[in-house]
C-alpha positions as YAML, in Angstrom:
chain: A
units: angstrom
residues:
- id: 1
  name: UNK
  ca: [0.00, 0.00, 0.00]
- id: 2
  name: UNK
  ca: [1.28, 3.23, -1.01]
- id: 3
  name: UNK
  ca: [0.87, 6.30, 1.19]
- id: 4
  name: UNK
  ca: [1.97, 8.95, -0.95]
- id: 5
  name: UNK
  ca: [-1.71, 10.50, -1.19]
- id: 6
  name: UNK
  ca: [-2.13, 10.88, 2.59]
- id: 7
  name: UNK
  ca: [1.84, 12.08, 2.84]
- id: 8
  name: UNK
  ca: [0.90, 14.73, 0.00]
- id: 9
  name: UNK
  ca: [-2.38, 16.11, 2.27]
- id: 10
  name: UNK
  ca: [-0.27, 16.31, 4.96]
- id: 11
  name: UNK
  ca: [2.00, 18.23, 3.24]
- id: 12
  name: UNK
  ca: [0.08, 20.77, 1.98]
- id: 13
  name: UNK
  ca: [-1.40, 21.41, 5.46]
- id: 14
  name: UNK
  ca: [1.95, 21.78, 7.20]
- id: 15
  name: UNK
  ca: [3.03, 24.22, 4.29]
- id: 16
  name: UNK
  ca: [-0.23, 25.96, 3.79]
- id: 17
  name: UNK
  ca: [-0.26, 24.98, 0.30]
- id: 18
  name: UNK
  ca: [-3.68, 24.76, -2.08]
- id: 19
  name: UNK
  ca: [-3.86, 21.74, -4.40]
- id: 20
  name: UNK
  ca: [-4.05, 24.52, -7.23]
- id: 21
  name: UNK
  ca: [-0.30, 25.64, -5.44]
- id: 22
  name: UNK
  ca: [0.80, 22.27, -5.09]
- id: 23
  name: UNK
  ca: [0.17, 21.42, -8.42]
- id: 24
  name: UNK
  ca: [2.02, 24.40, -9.79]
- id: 25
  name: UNK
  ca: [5.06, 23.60, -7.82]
- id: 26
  name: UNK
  ca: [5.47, 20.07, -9.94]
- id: 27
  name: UNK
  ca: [4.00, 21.26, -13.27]
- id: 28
  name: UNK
  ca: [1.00, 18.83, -12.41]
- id: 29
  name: UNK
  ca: [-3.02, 19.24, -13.16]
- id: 30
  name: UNK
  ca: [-4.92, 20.66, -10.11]
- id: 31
  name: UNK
  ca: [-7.52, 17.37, -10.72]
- id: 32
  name: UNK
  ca: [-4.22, 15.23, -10.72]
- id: 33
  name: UNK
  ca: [-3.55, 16.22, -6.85]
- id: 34
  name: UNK
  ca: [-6.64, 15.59, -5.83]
- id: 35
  name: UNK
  ca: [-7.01, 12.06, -6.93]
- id: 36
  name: UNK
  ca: [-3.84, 11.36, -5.51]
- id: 37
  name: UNK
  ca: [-5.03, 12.39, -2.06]
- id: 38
  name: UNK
  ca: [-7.83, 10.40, -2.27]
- id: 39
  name: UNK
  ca: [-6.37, 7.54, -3.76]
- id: 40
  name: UNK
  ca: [-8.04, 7.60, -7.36]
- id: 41
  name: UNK
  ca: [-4.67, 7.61, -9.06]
- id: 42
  name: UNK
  ca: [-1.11, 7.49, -8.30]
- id: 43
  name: UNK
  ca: [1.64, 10.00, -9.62]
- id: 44
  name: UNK
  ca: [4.43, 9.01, -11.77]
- id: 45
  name: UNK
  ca: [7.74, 7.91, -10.00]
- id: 46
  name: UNK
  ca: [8.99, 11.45, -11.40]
- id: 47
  name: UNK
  ca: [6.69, 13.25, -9.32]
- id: 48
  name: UNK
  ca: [7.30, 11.50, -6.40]
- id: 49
  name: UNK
  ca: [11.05, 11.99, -7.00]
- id: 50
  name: UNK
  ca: [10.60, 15.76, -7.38]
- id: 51
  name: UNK
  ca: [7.94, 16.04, -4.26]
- id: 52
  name: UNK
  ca: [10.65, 14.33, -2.16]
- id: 53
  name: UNK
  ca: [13.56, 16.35, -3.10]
- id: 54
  name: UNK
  ca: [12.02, 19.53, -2.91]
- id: 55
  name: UNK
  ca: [10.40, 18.46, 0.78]
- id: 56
  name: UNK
  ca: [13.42, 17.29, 1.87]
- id: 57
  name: UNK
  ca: [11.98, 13.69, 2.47]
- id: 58
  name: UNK
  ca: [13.47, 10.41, 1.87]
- id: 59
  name: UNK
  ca: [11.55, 8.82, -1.14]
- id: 60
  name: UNK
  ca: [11.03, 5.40, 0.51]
- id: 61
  name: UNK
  ca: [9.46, 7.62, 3.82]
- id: 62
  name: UNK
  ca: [6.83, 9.42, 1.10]
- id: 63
  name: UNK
  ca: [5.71, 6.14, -0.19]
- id: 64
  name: UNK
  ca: [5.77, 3.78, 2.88]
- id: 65
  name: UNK
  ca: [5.23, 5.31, 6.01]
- id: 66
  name: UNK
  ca: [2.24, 7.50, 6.77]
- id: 67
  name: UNK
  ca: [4.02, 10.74, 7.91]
- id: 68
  name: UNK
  ca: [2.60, 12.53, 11.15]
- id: 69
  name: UNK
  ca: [1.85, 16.41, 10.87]
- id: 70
  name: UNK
  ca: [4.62, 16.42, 14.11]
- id: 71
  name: UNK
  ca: [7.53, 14.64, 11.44]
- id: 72
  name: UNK
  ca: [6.60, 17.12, 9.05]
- id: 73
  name: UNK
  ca: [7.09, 20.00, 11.17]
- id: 74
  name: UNK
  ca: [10.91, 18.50, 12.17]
- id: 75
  name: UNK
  ca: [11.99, 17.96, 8.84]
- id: 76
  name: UNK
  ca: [10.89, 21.85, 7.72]
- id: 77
  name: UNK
  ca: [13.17, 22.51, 11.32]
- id: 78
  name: UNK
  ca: [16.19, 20.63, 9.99]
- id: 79
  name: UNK
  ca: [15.78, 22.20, 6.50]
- id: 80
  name: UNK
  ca: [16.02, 26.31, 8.17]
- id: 81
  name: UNK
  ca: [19.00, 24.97, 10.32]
- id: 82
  name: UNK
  ca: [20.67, 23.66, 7.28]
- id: 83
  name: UNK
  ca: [19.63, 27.21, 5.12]
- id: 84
  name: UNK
  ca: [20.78, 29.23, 8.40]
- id: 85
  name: UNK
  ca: [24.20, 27.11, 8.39]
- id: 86
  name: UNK
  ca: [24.40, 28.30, 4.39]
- id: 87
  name: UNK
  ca: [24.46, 31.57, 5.55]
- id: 88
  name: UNK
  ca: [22.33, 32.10, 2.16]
- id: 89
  name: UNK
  ca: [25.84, 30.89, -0.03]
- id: 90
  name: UNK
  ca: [24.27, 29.09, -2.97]
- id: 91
  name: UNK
  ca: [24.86, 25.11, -2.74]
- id: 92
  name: UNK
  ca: [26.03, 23.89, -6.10]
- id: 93
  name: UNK
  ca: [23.44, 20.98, -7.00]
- id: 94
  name: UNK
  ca: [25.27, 18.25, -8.59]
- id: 95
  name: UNK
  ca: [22.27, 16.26, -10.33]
- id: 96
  name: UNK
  ca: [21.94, 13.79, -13.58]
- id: 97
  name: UNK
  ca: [19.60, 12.74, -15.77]
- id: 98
  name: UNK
  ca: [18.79, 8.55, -16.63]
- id: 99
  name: UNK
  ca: [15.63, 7.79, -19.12]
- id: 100
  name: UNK
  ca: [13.14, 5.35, -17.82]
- id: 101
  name: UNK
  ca: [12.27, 2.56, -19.73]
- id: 102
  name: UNK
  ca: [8.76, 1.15, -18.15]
- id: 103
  name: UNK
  ca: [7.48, -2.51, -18.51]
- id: 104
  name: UNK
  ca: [5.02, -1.00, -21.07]
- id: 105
  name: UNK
  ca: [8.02, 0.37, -23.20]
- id: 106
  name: UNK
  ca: [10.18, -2.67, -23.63]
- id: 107
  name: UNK
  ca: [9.03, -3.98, -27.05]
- id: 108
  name: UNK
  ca: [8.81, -0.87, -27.74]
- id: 109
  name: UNK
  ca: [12.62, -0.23, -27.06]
- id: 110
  name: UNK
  ca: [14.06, -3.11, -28.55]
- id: 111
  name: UNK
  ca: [12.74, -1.56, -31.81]
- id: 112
  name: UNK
  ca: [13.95, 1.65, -31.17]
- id: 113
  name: UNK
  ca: [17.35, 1.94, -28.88]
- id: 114
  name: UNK
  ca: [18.77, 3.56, -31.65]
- id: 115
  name: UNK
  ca: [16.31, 6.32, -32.49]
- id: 116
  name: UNK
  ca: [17.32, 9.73, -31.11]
- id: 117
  name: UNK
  ca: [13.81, 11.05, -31.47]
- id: 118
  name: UNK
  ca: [12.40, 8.33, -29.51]
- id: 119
  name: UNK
  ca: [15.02, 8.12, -26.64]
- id: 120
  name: UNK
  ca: [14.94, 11.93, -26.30]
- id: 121
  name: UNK
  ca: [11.22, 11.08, -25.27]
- id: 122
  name: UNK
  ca: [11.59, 8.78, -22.80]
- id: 123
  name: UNK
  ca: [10.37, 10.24, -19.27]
- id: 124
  name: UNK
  ca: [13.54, 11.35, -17.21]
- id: 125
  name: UNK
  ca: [14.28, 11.22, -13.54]
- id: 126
  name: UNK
  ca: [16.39, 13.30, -11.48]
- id: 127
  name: UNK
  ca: [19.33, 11.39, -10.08]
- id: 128
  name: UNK
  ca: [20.95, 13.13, -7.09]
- id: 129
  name: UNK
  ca: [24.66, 13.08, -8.58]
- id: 130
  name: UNK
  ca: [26.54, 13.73, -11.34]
- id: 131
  name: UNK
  ca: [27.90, 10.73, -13.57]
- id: 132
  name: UNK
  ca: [30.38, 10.60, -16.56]
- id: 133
  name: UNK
  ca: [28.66, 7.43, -17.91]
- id: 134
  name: UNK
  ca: [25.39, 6.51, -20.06]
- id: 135
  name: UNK
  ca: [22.68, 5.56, -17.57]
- id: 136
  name: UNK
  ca: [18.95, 4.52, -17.63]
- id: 137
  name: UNK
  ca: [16.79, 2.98, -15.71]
- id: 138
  name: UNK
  ca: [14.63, -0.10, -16.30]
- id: 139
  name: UNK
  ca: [11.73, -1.26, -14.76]
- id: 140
  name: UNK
  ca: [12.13, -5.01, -13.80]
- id: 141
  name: UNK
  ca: [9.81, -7.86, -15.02]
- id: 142
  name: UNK
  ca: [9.28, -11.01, -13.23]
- id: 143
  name: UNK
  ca: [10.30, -12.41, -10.04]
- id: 144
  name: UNK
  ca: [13.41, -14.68, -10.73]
- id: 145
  name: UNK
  ca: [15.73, -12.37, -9.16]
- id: 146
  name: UNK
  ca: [14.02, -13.13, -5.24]
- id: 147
  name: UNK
  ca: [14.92, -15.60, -3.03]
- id: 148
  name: UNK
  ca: [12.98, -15.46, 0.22]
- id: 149
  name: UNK
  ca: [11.31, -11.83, -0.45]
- id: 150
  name: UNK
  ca: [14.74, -10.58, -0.36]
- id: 151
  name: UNK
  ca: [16.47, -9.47, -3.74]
- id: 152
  name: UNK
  ca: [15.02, -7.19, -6.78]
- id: 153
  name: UNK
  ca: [11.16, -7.30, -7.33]
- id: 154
  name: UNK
  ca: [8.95, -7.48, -9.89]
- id: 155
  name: UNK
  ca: [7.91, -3.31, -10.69]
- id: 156
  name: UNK
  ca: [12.20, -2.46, -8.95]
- id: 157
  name: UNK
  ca: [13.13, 0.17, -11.10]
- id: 158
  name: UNK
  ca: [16.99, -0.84, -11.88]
- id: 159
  name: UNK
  ca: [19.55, 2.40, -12.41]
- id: 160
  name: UNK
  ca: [22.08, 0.75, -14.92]
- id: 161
  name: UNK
  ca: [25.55, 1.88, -16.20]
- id: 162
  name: UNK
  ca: [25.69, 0.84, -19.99]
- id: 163
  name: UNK
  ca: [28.51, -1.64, -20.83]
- id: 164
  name: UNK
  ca: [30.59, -2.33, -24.43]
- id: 165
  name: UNK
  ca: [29.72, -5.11, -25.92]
- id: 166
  name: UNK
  ca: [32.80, -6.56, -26.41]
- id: 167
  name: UNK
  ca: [33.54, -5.93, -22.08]
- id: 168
  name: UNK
  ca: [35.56, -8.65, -20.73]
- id: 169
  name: UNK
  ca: [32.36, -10.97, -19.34]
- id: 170
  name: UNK
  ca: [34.91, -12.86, -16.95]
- id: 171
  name: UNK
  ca: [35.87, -9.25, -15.13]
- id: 172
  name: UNK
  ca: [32.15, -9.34, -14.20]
- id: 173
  name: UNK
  ca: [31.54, -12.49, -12.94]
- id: 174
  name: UNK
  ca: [28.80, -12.30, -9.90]
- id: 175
  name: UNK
  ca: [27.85, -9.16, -10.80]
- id: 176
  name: UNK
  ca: [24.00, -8.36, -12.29]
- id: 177
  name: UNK
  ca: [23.89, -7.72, -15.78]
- id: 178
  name: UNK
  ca: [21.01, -6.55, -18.06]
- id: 179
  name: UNK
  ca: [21.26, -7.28, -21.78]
- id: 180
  name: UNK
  ca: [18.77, -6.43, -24.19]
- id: 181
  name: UNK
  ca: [18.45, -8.56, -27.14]
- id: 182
  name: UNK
  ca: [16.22, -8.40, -30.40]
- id: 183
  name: UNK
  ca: [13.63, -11.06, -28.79]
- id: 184
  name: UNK
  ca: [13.06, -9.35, -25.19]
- id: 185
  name: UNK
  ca: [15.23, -7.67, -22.12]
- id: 186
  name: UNK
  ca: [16.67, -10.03, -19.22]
- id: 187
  name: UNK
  ca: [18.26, -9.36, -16.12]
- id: 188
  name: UNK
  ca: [20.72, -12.30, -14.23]
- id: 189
  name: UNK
  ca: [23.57, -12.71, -13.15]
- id: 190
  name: UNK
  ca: [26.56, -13.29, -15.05]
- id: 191
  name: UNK
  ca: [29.00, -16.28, -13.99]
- id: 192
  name: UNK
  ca: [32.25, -17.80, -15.59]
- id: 193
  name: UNK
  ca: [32.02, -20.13, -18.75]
- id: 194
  name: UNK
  ca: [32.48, -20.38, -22.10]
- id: 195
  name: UNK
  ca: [29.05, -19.64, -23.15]
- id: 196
  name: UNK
  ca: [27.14, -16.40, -21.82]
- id: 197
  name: UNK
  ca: [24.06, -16.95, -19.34]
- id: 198
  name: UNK
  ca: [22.62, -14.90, -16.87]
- id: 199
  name: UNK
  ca: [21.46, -17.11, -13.87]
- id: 200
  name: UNK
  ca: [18.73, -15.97, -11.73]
- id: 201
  name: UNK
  ca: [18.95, -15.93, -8.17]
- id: 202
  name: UNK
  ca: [15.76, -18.08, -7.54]
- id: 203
  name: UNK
  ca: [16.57, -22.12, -8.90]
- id: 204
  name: UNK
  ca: [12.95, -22.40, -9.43]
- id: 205
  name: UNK
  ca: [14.11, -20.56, -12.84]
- id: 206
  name: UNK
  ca: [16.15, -21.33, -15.80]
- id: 207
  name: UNK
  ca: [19.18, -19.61, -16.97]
- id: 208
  name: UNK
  ca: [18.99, -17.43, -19.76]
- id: 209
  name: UNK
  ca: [21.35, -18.25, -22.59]
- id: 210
  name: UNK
  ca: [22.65, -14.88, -24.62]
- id: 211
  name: UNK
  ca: [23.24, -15.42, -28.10]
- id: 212
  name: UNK
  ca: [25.30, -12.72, -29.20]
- id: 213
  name: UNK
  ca: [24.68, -12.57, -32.16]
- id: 214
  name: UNK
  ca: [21.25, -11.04, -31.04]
- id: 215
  name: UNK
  ca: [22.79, -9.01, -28.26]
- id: 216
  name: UNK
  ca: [22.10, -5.08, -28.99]
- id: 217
  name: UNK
  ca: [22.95, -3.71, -25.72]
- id: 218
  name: UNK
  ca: [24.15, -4.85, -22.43]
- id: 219
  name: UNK
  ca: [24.24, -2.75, -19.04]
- id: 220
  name: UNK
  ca: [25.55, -3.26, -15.57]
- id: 221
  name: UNK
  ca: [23.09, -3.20, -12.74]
- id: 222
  name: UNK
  ca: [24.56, -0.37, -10.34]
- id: 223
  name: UNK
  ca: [21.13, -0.12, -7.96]
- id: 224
  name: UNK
  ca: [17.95, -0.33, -7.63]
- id: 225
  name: UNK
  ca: [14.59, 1.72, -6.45]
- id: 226
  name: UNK
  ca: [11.86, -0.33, -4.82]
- id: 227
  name: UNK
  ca: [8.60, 0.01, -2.68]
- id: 228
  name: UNK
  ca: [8.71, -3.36, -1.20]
- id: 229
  name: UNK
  ca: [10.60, -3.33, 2.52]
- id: 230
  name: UNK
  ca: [10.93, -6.68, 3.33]
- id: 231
  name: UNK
  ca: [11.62, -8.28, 6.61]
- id: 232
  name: UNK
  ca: [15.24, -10.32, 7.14]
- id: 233
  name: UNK
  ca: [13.95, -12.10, 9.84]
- id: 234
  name: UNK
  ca: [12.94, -15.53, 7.11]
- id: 235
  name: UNK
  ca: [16.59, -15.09, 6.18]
- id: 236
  name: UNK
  ca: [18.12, -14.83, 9.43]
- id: 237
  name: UNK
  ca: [16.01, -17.53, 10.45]
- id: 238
  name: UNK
  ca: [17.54, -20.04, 7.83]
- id: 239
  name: UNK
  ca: [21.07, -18.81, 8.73]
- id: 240
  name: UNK
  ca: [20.44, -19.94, 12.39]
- id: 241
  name: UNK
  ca: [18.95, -23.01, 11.14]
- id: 242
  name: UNK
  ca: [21.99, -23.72, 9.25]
- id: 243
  name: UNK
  ca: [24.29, -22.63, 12.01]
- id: 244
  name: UNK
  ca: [22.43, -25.60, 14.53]
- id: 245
  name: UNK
  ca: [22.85, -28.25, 11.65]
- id: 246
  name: UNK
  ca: [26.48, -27.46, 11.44]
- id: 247
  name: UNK
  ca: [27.08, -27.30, 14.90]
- id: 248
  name: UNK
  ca: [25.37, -30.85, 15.39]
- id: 249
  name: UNK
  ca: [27.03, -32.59, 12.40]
- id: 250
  name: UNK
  ca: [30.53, -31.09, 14.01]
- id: 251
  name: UNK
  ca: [29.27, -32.66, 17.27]
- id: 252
  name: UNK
  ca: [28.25, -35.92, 15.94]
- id: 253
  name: UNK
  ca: [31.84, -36.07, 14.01]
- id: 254
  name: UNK
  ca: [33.83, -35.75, 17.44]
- id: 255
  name: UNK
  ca: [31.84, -38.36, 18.56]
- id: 256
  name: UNK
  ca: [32.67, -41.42, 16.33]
- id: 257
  name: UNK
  ca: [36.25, -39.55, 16.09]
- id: 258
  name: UNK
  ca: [36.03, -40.37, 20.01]
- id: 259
  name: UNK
  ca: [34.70, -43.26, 19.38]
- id: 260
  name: UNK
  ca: [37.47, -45.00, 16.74]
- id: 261
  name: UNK
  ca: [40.01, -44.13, 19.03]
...
């Protein structure tokens, strides 16, 4: 459940803002705010990047946590103390740009990466740094990179750093890749071998197998973005359990050890 409607009403109260104000601050329809306060609609991640940045707020606090009007009020504290230690000297804001390719876009974008006109259009999000490198971001499709809740989700938007073809595959062994072929976009994770495959984390799934010939593009997984806060405690749980069956197979060893003696 998302609780950037309720977060955005809140908002506006603490700030004094109108929904015809709000909207004017992100370049967004006066309608648009109030469906998203009452849960008709949800804004694009772009929005939520900008509202988040501009109020200060961690993104993953805006769309998880319902914020209290007392929060609100500390954060617009810590904001003056951090203008007042500024002494009104101008911060230089180092910021970068990545195009988003959405699940919707894919097929779309295997027909035309190479189109200026049509990259140029992609939607673009903020990224709070400055980067020498070609990035984008991909939203993620399916679930064979999870293992116990934990790893990257279905809807995880993926921030990747776009690789040569010809990169040295055995330099990047472990890492997550993302290659995008003329048939469809995977994401796995590379390993050493003569042929190229991108294993996914969960066994339940099969490895893809890269043909090369097909290979148009092929980008490193740096990070990811995601909604879904997951708890370790399944995962610490099987640690422990595999901690106990270790410690009684050691156990049961010294034994017949003792025993042969």
């Amino acid at each position: 459940m998302s609780f950037v409607g309720q977060n955005i009403k809140r908002i506006r109260a603490v700030r004094n803002l109108s929904q015809a104000k709000f909207a004017e601050l992100f370049n967004l329809a006066r309608p648009s705010v109030g469906a998203y306060e009452e849960g008709r609609s949800e804004p694009k991640i772009q929005t939520v990047i900008d509202i988040a940045h501009y109020f200060g707020l961690s993104i993953d606090v805006l769309l998880t946590k319902e914020l209290t009007v007392k929060e609100l009020y500390s954060f617009n504290l810590v904001n003056q103390k951090l203008d007042a230690l500024h002494q009104g000297v101008p911060v230089q804001k180092l910021t970068s740009q990545a195009s988003l390719v959405a699940q919707s876009q894919q097929l779309d974008y295997l027909v035309n990466y190479q189109k200026r006109d049509y990259l140029e259009n992609l939607p673009k999000c903020e990224l709070p740094y400055s980067t020498k490198g070609k990035q984008r971001l991909f939203e993620m499709m399916g679930d064979h990179m999870v293992v116990d809740q934990q790893g990257i989700h279905h809807g995880d938007f993926l921030l990747c750093e776009k690789l040569d073809l010809d990169v040295d595959l055995k330099s990047l062994s472990g890492e997550v890749l993302l290659a995008v072929t003329k048939d469809v976009i995977v994401v796995g994770r590379i390993s050493e071998g003569e042929a190229f495959h991108l294993n996914p984390d969960n066994s339940n799934f099969k490895p893809f197998e890269i043909d090369s010939e097909r290979l148009l593009e092929l980008w490193l997984v740096k990070s990811k973005m995601s909604t879904k806060l997951n708890s370790p405690q399944k995962m610490e749980a099987k640690v422990h359990s595999v901690e106990e069956q270790l410690k009684s197979l050691m156990e049961r060893m010294e034994n017949i050890e003792k025993n042969n003696q």
